[in-house]
N, C-alpha and C positions, 0 to 999 in steps of 0.2 A: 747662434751663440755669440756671434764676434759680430759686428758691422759698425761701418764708418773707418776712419782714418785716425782718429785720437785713442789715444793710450788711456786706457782706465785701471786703476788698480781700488778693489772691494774686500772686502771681508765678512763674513757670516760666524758670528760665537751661536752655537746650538748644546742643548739638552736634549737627553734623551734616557728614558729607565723602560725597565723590562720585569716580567714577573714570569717565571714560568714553574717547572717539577721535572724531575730526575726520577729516575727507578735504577736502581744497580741489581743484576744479577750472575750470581757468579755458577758457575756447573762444573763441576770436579768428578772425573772419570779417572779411578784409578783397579786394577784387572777386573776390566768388565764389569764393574761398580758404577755407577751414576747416583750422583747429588749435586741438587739445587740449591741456594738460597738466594731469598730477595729480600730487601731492602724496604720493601712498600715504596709509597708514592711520599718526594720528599720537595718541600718548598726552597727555591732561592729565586734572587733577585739580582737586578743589576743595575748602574747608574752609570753615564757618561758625560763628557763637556768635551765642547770643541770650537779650535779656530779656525778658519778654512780662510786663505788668502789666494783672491785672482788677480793677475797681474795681464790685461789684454792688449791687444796691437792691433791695426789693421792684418795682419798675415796669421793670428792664432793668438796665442798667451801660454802662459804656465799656472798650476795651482801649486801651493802647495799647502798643505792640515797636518796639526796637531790636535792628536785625541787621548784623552785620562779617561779611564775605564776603571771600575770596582765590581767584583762580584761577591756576590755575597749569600753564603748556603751552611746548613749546621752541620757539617763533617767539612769545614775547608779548613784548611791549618797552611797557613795564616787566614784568619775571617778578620775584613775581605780580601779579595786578592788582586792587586791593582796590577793594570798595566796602562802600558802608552803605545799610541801608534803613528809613526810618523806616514804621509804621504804624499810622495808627488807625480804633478800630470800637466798632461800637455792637453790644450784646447784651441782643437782644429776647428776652422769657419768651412761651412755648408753652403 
């Protein structure tokens, strides 16, 4: 990951989407009574962007990312549902 003796600092902007399906099912037991219902098979999706900053040294570095997230499915309230993710890390040389 690290080598040499000069300091580098990079960055990588990325995308990234996803498609997938949810089932909800709920079971309700009340005196020794049982019942089910299901939802069937329901579509959502999702979208991301991201910036990822490495900062290296001869002895390791630091990263650290910002990531926006949307999800998006037809029972979300709010449709979509953003969020952010902040993160950081330390990178050790091998």
């Amino acid at each position: 990951l690290v080598s040499g003796a000069e300091e580098h600092m990079r960055g990588i902007v990325y995308l990234g989407a996803g498609l997938g399906g949810y089932e909800e099912e709920v079971i309700t037991t009340f005196m020794g009574s049982s019942r089910s219902d299901k939802t069937g098979m329901k579509v959502m999706g999702g979208a991301a962007a991201g910036l990822e900053m490495f900062m290296t040294g001869r002895y390791g570095g630091v990263s650290a990312a910002v990531e926006a997230r949307a999800l998006m499915g037809p029972d979300f309230d709010p449709n979509p549902v953003f969020g952010v993710i902040l993160r950081l890390g330390l990178i050790l040389p091998l």
